[in-house]
C-alpha positions as CSV (number, residue, x, y, z in Angstrom):
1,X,-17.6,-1.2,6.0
2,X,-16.3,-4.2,5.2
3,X,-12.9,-5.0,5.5
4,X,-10.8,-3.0,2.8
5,X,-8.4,-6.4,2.4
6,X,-11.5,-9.4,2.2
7,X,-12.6,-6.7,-0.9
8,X,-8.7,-6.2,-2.2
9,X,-9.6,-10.4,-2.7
10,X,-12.9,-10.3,-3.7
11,X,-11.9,-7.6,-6.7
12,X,-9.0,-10.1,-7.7
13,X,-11.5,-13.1,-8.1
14,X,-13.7,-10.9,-10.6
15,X,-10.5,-10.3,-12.5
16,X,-9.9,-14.2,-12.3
17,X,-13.1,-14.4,-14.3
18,X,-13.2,-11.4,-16.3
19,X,-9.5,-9.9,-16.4
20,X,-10.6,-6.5,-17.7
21,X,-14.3,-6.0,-15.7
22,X,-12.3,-5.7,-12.5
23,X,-10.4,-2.5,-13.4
24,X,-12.9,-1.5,-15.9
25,X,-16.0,-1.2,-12.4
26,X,-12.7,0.3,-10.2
27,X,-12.3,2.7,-12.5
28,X,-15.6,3.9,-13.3
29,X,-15.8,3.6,-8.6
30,X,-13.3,6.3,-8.7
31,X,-14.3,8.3,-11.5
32,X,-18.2,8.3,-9.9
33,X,-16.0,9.2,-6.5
34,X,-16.9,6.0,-4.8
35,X,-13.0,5.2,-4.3
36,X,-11.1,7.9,-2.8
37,X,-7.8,7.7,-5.0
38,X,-7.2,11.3,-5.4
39,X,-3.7,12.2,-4.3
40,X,-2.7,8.9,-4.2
41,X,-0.2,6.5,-7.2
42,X,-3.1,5.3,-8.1
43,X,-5.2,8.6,-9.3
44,X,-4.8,8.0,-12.8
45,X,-7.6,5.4,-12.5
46,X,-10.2,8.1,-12.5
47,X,-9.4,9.5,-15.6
48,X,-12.0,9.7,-17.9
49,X,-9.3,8.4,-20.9
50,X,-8.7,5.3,-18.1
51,X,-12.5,4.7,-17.6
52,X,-13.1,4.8,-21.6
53,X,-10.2,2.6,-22.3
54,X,-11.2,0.0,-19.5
55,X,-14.9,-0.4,-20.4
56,X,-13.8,-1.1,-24.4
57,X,-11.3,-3.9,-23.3
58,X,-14.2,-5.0,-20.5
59,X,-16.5,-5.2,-23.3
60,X,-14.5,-6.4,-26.2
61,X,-13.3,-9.3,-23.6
62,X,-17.0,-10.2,-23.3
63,X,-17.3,-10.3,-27.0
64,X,-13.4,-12.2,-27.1
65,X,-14.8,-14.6,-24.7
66,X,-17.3,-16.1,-26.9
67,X,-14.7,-17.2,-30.0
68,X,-13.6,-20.2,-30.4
69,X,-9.8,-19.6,-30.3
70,X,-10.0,-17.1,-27.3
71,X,-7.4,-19.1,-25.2
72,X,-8.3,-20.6,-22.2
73,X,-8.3,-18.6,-18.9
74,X,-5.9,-20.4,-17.0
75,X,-3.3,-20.1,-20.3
76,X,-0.7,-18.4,-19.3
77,X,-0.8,-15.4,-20.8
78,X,-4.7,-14.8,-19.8
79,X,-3.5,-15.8,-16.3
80,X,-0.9,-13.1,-16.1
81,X,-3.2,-10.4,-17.4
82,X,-6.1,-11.7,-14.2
83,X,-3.3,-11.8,-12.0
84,X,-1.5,-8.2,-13.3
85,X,-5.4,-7.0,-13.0
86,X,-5.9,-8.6,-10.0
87,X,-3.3,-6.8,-8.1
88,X,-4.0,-4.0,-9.5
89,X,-7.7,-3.3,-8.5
90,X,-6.8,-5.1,-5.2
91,X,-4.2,-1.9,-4.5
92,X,-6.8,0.6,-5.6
93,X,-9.5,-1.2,-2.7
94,X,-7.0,-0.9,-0.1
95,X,-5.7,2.2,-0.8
96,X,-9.5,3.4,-0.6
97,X,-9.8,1.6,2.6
98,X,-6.5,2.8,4.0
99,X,-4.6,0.5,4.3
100,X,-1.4,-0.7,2.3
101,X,-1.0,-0.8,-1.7
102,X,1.3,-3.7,-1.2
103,X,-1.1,-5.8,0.7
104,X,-3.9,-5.0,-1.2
105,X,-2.1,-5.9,-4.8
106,X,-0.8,-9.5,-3.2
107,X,-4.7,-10.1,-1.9
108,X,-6.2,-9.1,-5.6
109,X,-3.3,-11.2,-7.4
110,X,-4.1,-14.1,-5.2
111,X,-8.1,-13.3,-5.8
112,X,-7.4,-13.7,-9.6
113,X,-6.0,-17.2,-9.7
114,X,-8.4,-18.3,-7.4
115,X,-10.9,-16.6,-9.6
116,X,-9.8,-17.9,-12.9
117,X,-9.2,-21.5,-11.6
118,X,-12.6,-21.7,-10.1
119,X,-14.4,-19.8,-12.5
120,X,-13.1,-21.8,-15.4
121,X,-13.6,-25.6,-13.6
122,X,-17.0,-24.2,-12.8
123,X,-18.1,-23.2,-16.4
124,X,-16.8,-26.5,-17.6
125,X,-18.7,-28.1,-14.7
126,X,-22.0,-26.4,-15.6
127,X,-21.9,-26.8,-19.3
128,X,-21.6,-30.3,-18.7
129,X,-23.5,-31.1,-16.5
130,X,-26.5,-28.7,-17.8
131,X,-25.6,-30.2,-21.4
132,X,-25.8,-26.1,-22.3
133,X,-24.0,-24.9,-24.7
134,X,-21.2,-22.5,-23.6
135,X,-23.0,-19.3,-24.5
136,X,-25.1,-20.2,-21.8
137,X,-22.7,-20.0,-19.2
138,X,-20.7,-17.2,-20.0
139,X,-23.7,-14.7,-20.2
140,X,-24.6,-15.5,-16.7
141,X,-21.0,-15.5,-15.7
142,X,-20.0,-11.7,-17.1
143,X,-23.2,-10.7,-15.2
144,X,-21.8,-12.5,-12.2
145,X,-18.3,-10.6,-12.4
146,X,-19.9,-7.4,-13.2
147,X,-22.3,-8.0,-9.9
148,X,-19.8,-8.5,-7.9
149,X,-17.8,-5.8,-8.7
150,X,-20.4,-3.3,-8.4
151,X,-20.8,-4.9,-5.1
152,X,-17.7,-4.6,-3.6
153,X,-16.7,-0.9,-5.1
154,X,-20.5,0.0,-3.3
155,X,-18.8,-0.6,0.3
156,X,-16.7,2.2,0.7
């Protein structure tokens, strides 16, 4: 298994690039029993009320990402909702993996501003250099956040 805190980051760089698919693939780990959080602070992730409620904001954030005046991702107020997310999911990891809430929140929160910085300078990047339109991009880049999730949730 991989190393409960290099996935606590991994899990925060999704939520730097998609601030609701990080807690949106947790939850729905949990709720399939993939992530052991039963008996622990964090339980209420597999609730099936949490796991509705997190795959509507994942996908209305899909949809939000496409408009025009979504802000950008490194805003503030986007960047404190990637890194609230961030250290959210990174806890849940590392409480699956036994080892420290704490820890694993200040890995995810980190993860998520490295996610949203890189993830935003490397959309910008693409679209211009590709001459694509954004649409383009930001397709491939949900499926990439929602790949890598899945992927790290599958290690435990």
């Amino acid at each position: 298994m991989m190393s409960a805190l290099l996935l606590a980051f991994g899990i925060g760089v999704v939520a730097g690039l998609r601030s609701m698919t990080a807690p949106a693939v947790v939850a729905w780990g949990a709720r399939l029993g993939w992530l052991k959080l039963a008996g622990t602070s964090l339980a209420f992730m597999s609730s099936p009320w949490v796991v509705g409620f997190l795959t509507l904001g994942a996908l209305g954030e899909f949809v939000a990402d496409l408009l025009p005046k979504t802000p950008a991702r490194t805003a503030p107020g986007p960047l404190i909702a990637r890194i609230v997310m961030g250290g959210l999911t990174g806890a849940c990891l590392t409480l699956a993996g036994g080892s420290s809430a704490v820890i694993g929140a200040i890995l995810g929160a980190i993860g998520a501003v490295v996610g949203a910085y890189a993830g935003y300078h490397a959309r910008a990047g693409l679209v211009g250099a590709l001459r694509a339109p954004d649409l383009a991009i930001a397709i491939p880049e949900d499926l990439v956040a929602i790949g890598l999730g899945l992927l790290l949730i599958s290690r435990f």
